[in-house]
C-alpha positions in Angstrom: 65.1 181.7 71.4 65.2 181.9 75.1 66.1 178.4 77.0 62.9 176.1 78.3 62.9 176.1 81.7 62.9 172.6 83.6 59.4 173.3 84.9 58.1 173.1 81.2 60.3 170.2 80.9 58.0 166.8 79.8 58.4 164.2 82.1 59.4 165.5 85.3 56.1 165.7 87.5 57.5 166.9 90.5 58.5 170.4 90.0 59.5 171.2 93.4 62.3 169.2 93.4 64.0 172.1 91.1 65.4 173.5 93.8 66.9 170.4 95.4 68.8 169.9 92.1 72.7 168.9 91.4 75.0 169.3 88.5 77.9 169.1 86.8 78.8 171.4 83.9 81.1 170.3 80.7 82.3 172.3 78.3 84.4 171.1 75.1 86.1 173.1 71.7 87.7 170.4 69.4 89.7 173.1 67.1 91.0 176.5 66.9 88.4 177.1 64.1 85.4 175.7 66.5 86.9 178.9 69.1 86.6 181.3 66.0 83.1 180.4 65.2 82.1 181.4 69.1 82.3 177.8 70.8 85.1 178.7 73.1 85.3 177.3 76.9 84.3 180.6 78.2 81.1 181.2 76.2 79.7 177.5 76.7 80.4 178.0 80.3 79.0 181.6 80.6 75.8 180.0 79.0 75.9 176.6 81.2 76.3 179.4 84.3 73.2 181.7 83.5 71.3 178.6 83.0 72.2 176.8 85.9 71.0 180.1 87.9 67.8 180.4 85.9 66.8 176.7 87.1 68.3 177.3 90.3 70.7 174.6 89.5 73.7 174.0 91.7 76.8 173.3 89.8 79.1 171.2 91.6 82.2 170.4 89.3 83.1 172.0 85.6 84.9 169.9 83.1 86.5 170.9 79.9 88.3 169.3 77.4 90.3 171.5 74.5 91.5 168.6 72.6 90.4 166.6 69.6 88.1 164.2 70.7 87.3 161.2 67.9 87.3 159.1 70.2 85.9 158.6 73.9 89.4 158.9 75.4 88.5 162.5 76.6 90.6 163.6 79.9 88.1 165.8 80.8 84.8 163.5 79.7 87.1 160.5 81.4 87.3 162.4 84.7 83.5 163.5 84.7 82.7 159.8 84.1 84.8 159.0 87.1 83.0 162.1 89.7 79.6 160.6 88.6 80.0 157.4 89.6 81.0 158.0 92.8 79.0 160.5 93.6 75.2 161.2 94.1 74.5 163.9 91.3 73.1 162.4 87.9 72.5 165.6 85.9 74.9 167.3 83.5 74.4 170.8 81.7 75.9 170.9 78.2 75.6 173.1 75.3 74.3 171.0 72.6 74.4 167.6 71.6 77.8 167.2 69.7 79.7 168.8 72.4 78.9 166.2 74.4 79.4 162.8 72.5 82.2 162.1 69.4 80.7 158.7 69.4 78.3 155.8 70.2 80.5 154.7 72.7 80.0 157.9 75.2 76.4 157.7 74.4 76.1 154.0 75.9 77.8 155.1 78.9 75.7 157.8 79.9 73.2 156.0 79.4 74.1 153.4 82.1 74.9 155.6 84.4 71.2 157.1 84.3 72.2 160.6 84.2 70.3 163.4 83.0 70.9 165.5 80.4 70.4 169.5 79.7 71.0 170.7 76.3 70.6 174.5 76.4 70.7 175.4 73.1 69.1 173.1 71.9 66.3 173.7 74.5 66.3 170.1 75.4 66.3 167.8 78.4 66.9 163.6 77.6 66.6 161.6 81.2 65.5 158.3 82.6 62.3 159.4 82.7 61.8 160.7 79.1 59.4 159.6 76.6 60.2 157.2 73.5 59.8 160.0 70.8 62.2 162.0 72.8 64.7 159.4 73.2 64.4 158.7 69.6 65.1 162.6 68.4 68.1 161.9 71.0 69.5 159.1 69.2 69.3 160.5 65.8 71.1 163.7 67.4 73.9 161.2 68.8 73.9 159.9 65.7 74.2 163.1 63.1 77.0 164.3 65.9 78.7 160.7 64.9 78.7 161.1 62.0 79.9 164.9 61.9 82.8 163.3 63.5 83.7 160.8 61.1 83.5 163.7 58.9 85.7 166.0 60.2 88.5 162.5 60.3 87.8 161.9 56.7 88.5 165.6 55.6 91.9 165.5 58.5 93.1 162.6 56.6 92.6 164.4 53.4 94.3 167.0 54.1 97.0 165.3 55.6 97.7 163.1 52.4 97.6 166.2 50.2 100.6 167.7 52.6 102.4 164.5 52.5 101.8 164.7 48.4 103.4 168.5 48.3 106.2 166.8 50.4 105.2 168.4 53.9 105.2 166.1 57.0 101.8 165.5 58.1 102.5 164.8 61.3 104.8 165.7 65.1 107.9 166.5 63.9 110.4 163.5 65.5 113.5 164.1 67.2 116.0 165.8 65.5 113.2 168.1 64.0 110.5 170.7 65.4 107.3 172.5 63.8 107.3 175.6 62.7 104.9 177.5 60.5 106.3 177.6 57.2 105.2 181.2 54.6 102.5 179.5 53.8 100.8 179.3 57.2 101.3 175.2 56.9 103.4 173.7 59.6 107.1 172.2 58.1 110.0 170.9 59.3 113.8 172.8 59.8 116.6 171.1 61.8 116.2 171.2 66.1 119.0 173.1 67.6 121.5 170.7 69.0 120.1 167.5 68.5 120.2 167.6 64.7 124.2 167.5 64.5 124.0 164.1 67.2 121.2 162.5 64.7 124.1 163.1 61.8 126.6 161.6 63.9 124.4 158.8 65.1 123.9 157.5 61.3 127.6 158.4 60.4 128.9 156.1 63.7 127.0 153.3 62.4 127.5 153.3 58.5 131.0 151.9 59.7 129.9 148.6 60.8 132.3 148.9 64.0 128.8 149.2 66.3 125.9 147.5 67.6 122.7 149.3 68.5 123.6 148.6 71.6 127.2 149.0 71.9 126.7 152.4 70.1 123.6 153.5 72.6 126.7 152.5 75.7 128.8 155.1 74.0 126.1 157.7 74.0 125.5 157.1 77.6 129.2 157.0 78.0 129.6 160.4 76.5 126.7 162.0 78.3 125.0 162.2 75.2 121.1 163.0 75.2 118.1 163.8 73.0 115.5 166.5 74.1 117.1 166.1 77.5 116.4 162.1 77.3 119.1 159.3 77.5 120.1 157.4 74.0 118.6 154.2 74.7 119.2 150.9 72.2 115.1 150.8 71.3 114.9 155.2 70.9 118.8 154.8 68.5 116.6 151.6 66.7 113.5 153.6 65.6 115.7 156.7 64.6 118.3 154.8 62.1 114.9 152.8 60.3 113.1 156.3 60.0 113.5 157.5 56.1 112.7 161.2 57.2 115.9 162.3 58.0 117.1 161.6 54.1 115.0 164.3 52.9 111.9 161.6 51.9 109.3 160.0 54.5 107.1 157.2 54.5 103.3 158.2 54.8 100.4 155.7 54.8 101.8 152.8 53.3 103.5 155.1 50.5 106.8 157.1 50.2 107.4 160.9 49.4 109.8 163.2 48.5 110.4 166.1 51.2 110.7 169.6 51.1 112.4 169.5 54.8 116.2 169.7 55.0 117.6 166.1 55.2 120.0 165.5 57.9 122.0 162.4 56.3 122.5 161.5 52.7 120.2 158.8 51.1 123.4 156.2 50.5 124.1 156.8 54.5 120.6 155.5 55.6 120.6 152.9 52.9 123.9 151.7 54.4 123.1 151.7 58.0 119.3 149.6 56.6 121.5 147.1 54.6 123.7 146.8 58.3 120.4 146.6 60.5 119.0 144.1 58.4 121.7 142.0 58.4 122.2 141.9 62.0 118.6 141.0 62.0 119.0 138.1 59.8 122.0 136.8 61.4 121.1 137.6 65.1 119.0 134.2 65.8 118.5 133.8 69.8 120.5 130.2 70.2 120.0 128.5 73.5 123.2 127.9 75.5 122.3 124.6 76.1 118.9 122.3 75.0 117.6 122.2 79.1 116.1 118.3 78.6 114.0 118.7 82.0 113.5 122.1 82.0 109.9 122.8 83.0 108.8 119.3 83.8 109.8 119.1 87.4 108.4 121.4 90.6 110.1 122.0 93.6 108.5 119.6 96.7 109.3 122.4 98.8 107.6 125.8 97.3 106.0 124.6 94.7 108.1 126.8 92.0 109.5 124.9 88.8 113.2 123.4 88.8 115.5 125.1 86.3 118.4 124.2 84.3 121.5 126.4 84.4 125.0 125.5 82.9 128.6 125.7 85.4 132.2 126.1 83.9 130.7 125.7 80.2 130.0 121.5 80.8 128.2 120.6 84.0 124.6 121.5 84.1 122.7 121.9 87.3 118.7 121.9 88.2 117.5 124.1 90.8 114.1 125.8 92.4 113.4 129.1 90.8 113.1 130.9 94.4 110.3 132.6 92.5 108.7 132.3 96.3 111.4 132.8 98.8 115.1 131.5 99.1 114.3 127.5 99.0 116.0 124.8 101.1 116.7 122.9 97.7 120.2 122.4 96.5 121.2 122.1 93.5 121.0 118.9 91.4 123.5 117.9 88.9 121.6 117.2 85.6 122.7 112.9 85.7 121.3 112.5 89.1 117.4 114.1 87.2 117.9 111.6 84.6 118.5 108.5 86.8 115.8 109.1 88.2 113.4 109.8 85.1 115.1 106.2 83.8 114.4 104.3 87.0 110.7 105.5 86.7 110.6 104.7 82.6 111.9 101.5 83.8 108.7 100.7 85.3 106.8 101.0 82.7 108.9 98.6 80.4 106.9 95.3 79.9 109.5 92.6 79.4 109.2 90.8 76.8 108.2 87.4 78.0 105.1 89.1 79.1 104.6 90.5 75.5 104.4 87.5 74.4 102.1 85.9 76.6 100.0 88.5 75.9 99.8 88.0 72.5 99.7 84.6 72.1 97.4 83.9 75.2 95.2 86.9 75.7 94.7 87.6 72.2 92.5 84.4 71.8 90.3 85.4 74.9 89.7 88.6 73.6 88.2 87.6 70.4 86.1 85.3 72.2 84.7 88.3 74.0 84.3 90.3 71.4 82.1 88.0 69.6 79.7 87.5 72.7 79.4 91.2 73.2 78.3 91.5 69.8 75.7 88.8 70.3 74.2 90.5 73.3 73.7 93.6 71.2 72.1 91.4 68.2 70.0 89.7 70.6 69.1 93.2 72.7 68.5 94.8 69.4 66.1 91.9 68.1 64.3 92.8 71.4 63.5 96.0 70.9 62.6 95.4 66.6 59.8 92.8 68.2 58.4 95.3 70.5 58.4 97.7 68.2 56.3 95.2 65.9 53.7 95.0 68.7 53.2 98.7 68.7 52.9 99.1 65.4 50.0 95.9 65.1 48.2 97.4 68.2 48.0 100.7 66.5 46.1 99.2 63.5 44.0 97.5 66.4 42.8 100.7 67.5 42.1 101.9 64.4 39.9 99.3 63.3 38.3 99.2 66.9 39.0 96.3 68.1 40.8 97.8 71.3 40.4 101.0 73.3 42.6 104.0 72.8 42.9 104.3 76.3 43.9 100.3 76.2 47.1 101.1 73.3 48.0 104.3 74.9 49.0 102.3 78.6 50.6 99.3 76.8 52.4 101.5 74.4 53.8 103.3 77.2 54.7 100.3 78.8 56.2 99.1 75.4 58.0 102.2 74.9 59.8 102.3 78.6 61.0 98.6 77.9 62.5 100.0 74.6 64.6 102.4 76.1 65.8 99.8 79.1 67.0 98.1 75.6 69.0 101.3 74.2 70.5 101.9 77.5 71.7 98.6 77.8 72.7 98.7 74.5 75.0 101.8 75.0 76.7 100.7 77.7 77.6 97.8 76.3 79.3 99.4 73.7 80.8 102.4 75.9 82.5 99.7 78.0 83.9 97.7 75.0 88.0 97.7 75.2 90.5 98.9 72.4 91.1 95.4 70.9 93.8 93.9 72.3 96.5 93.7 69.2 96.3 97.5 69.5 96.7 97.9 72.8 99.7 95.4 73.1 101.6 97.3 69.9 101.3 100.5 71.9 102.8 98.9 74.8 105.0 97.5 73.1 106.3 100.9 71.2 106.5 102.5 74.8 108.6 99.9 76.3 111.0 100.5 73.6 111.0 104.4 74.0 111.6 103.7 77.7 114.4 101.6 76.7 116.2 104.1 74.5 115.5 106.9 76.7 118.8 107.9 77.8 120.5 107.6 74.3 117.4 110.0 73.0 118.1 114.1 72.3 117.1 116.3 74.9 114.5 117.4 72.6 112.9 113.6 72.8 113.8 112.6 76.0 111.1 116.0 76.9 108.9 115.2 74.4 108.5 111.6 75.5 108.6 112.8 79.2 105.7 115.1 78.6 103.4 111.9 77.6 104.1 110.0 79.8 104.5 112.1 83.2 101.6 114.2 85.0 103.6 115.4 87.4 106.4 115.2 89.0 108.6 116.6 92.1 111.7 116.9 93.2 112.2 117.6 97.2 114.8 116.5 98.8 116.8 114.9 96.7 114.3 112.4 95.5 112.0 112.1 92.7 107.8 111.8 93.6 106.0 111.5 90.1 102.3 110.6 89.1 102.0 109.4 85.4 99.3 109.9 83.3 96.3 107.3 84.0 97.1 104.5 81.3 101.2 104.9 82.1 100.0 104.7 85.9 98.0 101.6 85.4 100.9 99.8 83.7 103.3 101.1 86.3 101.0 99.1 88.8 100.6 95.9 86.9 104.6 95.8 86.0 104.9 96.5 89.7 102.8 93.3 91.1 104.2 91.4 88.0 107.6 91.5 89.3 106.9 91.4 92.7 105.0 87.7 92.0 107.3 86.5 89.7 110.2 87.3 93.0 107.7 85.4 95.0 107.5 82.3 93.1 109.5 82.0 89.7 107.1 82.0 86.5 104.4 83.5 87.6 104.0 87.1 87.4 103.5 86.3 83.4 100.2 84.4 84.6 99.0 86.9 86.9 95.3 88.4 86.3 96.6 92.0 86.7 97.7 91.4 83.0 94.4 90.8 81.8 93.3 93.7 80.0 89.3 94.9 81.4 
């Protein structure tokens, strides 16, 4: 059935705008059986050609794609995608609908970049511009080519289980190997040239236990040995002594089979070299050279870049600025000078313990005090607003027995109900401004004066852990230490602060001083 031309097209009204029109072409074959049954690249673009001359259509760019395509990772659909959207045309000629898309995904994209559509053979055009019913036959050809795709990856896995089941490898043959078709016309397995015999040697090198991966990859490299022209590198020499195929057997989808390839190492080689690898794998635990008790808590004043730790002459450790930025100004900072100054600041933080007492003995008493006349301005508030909600309720029945107007009860109800929520309000903020009590708050300063304390006899591990609580930030620029703790640490900071400096003033009374008095 001859092609529809684009003047008998629906939904194009202008139909001398043929002339003025721009396309590109793409062509696709997904299989060798696909070019048998007369979908080859030549006939779909001899076809997309004519066509594009009957509709004097100007073809700007042909793409083509002659691999599988299940999914939209296309090099040829990819690179049309790319031309489009940089360019002005918005039409593409195609064969039919399942050359075009292998799955919803190519669909949606299209379809946002507003292009239209010629299907030849199918004698159909799909735009911006065309009507529901069409769109719809559209999307249930998208669909039917989705699922013909799915299809054709059920039956490829299929097949490639029952090869792996007759002992053929299903798959690229790895290194050591290459394809060939076998008498059957299947594709099998046999030895590759000269990189067989290093594979053999590769397995029998490590069964001895004198080697590491890496040790024996340096020898390869050493010797000039190589693999399909490629270099012996520790992760390649890794992946080939796990790989079971080169005993004869291979793993296939979760499952192992025996092989009718040629094995190129015995079975109780590769079990020895597994039983080495795993081993090493169990033994080889990456142990820090030293436990770094600052590192990543301080940043250089200068750059901004985070101080390091690094050990000298197996004892002394060192901080320094990363130069992640440029070569900084900063020398280095021997690890005893970082934690004088991290003492000296939890030093400030430590309430002594005259003032822990005062606190508990004198503030304690005030606190309850307060306590109990916040919770008497909420009964009281709350009272309030039961009594006005009394009134509301006994005017209501006064309206309904007629005794006032309902325009009356709905302006004092209002008001009624405004001076209810002045009562929540006040209500709530009571309670978001009520304190911790104070016992609680004077045990946790307690505990942290005592981690402060014991600071420098703590682990690294702790002295970081307690270091990460407490500090914000912190900076380290010439030589000194600038810090800015985290807001309750930096509040008692202060008040220890003015505590000692009154009780330097005048003897006895930075314990009496208001700053202690907990808001």
């Amino acid at each position: 059935m001859p092609a529809r031309t684009l003047t008998a097209m629906p939904g194009y009204k202008d139909r001398t705008a043929v002339r003025a029109i721009q396309a590109v072409l793409y062509a696709r074959v997904s299989s060798k059986d696909q070019e048998k049954e007369g979908f080859s690249i030549p006939a779909q673009q001899r076809l997309l050609r004519e066509y594009a001359i009957t509709e004097h259509i100007t073809v700007l760019e042909e793409f083509v794609d002659v691999e599988t395509a299940s999914h939209s990772g296309r090099s040829g659909f990819a690179t049309m995608l790319r031309y489009l959207s940089k360019h002005a045309c918005r039409t593409i000629l195609v064969e039919k609908t399942d050359r075009l898309y292998r799955n919803l995904k190519d669909w949606s994209t299209l379809d946002e970049l507003g292009v239209t559509i010629h299907f030849v053979k199918e004698n159909a055009l799909i735009g911006p511009n065309s009507g529901s019913s069409e769109q719809l036959m559209h999307g249930i050809k998208v669909l039917m080519a989705r699922n013909h795709s799915l299809n054709l990856s059920e039956e490829t896995k299929k097949g490639m289980l029952e090869k792996a089941r007759s002992g053929i490898y299903p798959s690229c043959a790895p290194v050591g190997y290459r394809n060939v078709d076998g008498p059957n016309g299947k594709r099998i397995l046999v030895p590759e040239g000269d990189a067989a015999p290093v594979i053999t040697e590769l397995f029998e090198h490590f069964r001895t236990g004198r080697y590491s991966v890496k040790s024996l990859a340096d020898q390869c490299r050493q010797e000039g040995r190589t693999l399909r022209g490629q270099r012996i590198y520790p992760s390649l020499l890794h992946q080939i002594l796990r790989k079971r195929l080169y005993t004869g057997d291979f793993d296939w989808d979760g499952s192992t089979y025996h092989g009718t390839h040629e094995p190129l190492v015995t079975s109780d080689c590769w079990q020895r070299v597994q039983e080495l690898l795993d081993a090493r794998a169990e033994n080889k635990t990456r142990k820090t050279k030293h436990d770094f008790a600052y590192q990543g808590l301080i940043h250089c004043g200068h750059c901004g870049c985070l101080f390091v730790g690094e050990l000298k002459k197996g004892k002394y450790v060192y901080y320094h600025c990363t130069g992640n930025r440029g070569k900084c100004s900063e020398p280095y900072t021997r690890q005893e000078i970082v934690a004088r100054e991290f003492g000296s600041l939890l030093k400030e933080i430590v309430i002594p313990q005259n003032i822990l007492e005062w606190l508990a003995g004198t503030v304690l008493s005030s606190d309850r005090t307060e306590q109990a006349a916040r919770a008497q301005t909420i009964k009281r508030l709350q009272g309030d607003y039961e009594r006005i909600n009394t009134r509301i309720e006994t005017m209501y029945l006064d309206k309904l027995d007629g005794r006032i107007t309902g325009e009356f009860h709905d302006q004092r109800s209002a008001a009624w109900r405004d001076e209810q929520n002045a009562l929540l309000r006040r209500i709530q903020d009571i309670q978001k401004a009520t304190p911790a009590p104070v016992d609680e708050a004077i045990n946790l300063m307690e505990l942290t004066s005592r981690a402060c304390e014991l600071f420098t006899h703590q682990p690294a591990a702790e002295q970081r852990r307690l270091l990460q609580v407490v500090v914000e930030k912190s900076t380290w620029q010439d030589g000194r230490m600038r810090t800015t703790l985290f807001e309750p640490f930096e509040i008692l900071r202060h008040s220890n602060q003015e505590s000692s400096r009154k009780e330097r003033e005048i003897a006895g009374s930075g314990k009496d001083s208001e700053i202690w008095l907990l808001r």
